[in-house]
C-alpha positions as CSV (number, residue, x, y, z in Angstrom):
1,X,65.2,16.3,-33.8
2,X,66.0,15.4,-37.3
3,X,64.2,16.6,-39.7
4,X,66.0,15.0,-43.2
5,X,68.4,12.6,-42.5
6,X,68.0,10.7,-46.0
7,X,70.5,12.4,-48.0
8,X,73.6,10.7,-46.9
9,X,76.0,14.3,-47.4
10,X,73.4,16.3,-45.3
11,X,71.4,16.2,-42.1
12,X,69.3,18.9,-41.1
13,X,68.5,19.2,-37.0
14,X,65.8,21.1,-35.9
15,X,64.8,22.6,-32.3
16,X,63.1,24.8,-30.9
17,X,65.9,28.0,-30.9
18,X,67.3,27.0,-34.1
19,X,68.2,25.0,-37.6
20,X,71.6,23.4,-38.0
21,X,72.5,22.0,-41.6
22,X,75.9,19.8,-41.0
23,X,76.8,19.1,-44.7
24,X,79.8,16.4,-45.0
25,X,81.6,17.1,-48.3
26,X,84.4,15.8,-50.1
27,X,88.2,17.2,-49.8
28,X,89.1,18.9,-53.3
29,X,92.6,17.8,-53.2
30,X,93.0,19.0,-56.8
31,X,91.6,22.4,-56.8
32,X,93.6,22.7,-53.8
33,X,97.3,22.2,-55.8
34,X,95.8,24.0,-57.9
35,X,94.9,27.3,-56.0
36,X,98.0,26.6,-53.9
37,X,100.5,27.2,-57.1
38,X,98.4,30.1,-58.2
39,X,98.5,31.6,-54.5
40,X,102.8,31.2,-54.3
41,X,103.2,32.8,-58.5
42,X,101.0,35.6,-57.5
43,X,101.5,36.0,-54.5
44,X,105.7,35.6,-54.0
45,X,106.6,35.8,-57.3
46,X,104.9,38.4,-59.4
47,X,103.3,40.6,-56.7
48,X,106.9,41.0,-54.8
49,X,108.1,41.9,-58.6
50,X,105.5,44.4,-59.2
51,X,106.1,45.8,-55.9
52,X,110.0,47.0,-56.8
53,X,108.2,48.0,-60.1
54,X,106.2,50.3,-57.9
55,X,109.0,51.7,-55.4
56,X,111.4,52.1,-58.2
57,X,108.7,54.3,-59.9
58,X,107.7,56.1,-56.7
59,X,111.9,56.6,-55.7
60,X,112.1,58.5,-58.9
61,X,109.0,60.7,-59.0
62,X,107.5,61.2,-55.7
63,X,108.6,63.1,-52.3
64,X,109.4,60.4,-49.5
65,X,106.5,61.1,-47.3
66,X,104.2,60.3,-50.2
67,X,106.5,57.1,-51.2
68,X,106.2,56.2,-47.2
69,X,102.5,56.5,-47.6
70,X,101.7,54.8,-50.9
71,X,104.2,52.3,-50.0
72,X,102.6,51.5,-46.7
73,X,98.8,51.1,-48.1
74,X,100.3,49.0,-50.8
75,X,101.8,46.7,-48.2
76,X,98.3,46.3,-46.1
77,X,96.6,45.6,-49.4
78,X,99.4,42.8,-50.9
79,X,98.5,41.8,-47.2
80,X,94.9,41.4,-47.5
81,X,95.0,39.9,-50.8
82,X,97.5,37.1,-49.5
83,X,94.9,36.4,-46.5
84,X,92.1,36.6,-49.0
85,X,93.2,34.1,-51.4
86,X,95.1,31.7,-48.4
87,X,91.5,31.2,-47.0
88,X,89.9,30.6,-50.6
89,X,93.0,28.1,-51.0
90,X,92.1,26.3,-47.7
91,X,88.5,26.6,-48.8
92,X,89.3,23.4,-51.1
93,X,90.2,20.6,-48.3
94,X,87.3,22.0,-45.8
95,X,85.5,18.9,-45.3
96,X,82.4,20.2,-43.5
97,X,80.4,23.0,-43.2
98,X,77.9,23.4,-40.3
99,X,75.2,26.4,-41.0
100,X,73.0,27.1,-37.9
101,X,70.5,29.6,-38.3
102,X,68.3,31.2,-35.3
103,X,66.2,34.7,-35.2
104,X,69.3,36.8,-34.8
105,X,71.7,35.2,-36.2
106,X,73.2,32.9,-39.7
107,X,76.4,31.1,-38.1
108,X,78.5,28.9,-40.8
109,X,81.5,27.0,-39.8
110,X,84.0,24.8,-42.1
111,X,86.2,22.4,-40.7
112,X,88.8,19.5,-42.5
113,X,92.4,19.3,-42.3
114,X,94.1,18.7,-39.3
115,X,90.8,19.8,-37.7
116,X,91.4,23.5,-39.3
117,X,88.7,25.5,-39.8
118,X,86.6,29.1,-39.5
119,X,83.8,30.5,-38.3
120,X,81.2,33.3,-40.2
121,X,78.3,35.2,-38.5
122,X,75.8,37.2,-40.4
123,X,73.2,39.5,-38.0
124,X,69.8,38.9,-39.1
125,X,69.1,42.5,-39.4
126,X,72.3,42.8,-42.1
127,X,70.2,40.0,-44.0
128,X,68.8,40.8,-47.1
129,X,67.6,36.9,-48.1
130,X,68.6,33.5,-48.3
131,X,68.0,31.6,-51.8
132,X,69.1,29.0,-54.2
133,X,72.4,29.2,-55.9
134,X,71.0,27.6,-58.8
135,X,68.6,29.9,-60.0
136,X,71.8,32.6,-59.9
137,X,73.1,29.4,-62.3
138,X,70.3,29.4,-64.6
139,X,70.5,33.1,-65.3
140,X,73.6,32.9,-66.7
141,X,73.7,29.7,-68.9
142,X,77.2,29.8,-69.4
143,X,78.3,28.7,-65.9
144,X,76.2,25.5,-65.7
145,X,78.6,24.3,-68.8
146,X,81.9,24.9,-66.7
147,X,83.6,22.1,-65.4
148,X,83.9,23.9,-61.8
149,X,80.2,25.0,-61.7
150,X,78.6,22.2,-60.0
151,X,81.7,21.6,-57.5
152,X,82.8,25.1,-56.4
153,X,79.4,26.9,-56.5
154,X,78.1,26.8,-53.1
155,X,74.1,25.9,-53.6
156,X,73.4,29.2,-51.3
157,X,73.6,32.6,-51.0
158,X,73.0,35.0,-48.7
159,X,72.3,38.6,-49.8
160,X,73.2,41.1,-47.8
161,X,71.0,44.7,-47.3
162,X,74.1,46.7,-48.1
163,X,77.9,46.7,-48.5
164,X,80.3,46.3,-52.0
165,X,80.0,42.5,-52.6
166,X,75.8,41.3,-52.6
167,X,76.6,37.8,-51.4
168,X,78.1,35.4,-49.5
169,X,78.0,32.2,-51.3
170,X,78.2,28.5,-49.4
171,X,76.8,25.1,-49.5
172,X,79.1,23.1,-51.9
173,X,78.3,19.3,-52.4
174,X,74.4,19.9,-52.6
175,X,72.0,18.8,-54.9
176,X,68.8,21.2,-56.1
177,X,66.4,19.2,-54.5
178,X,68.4,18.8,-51.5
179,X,68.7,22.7,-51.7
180,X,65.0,23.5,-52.0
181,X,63.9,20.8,-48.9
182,X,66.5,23.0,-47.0
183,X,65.0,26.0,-47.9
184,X,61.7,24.8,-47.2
185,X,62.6,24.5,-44.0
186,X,64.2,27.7,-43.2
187,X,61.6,29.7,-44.6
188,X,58.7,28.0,-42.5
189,X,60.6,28.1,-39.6
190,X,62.0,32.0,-39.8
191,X,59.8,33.6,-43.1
192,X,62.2,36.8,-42.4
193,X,64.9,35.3,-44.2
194,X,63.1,34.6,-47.7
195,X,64.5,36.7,-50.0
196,X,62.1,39.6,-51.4
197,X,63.3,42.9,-53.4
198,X,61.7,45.2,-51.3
199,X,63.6,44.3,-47.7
């Protein structure tokens, strides 16, 4: 059944397992170019360079087990970081995001070019909260006067209980009031994932 199919970016469908928010965006063909250039000068130009920085350094002054070993973890992390920033890259011209929540269970899924996409699932009981983006905003005036804030700010985040980063941010394309009707829903539906300080 749909609950709110007036705003013409979102629809929000409601049974009886679950809620599933399908939230049609645009394609950030800019921001794209943008992050794409930043990913190939970090990433195959001045990493690579720092990298013979490194080894040159570690030839010199270290015994060759310890170069293998340094040299190996800096090549899983120059790894990770190149995945890292491809998927924030690929983030830009990701259409659609489909969020489908249930009792055990936040699912999001982005899809757009040349029907690319990926999947996230967060376990209810790793769950801290789900709130409003904006009132993170309004905390810190600064960021409501960028140019990027309203655009590349996802209107939700999900805390989590524990772990380095607090939050997983998603939702781009919404409006506040669109954000608090979605909200309203989730938390009537499953009251377990309104945020509170105390969980």
């Amino acid at each position: 059944m749909i609950i709110d199919n007036a705003v013409k970016n979102v629809v929000i469908d409601s049974s009886i397992s679950s809620i599933k928010f399908t939230i049609q965006g645009g394609k950030r063909t800019g921001w794209f170019l943008l992050s794409f250039i930043e990913l190939l000068v970090i990433g195959f130009c001045f990493m690579p360079l720092l990298g013979l920085v490194i080894a040159n350094y570690l030839h010199k002054y270290l015994p060759a087990i310890l170069q293998g070993i340094i040299i190996i973890f800096l090549l899983v992390l120059y790894l990770f970081i190149i995945y890292k920033k491809s998927l924030e890259t690929f983030d830009y011209i990701f259409d659609q995001e489909i969020i489908e929540i249930d009792d055990r269970q936040i699912t999001i899924e982005k899809t757009g070019f040349l029907e690319l996409g990926y999947k996230k699932v967060f376990l209810a009981e790793k769950i801290k909260g789900i709130t409003s983006s904006f009132s993170a905003l309004s905390q810190f005036n600064f960021l409501s006067h960028l140019p990027f804030s309203s655009s590349n700010i996802g209107a939700f985040m999900i805390w989590y209980k524990h772990g380095m980063r607090p939050f997983y941010n998603f939702g781009r394309g919404v409006s506040q009031p669109e954000v608090q009707n979605m909200l309203n829903a989730i938390y009537t539906k499953y009251p377990k994932y309104r945020y509170t300080e105390t969980k």
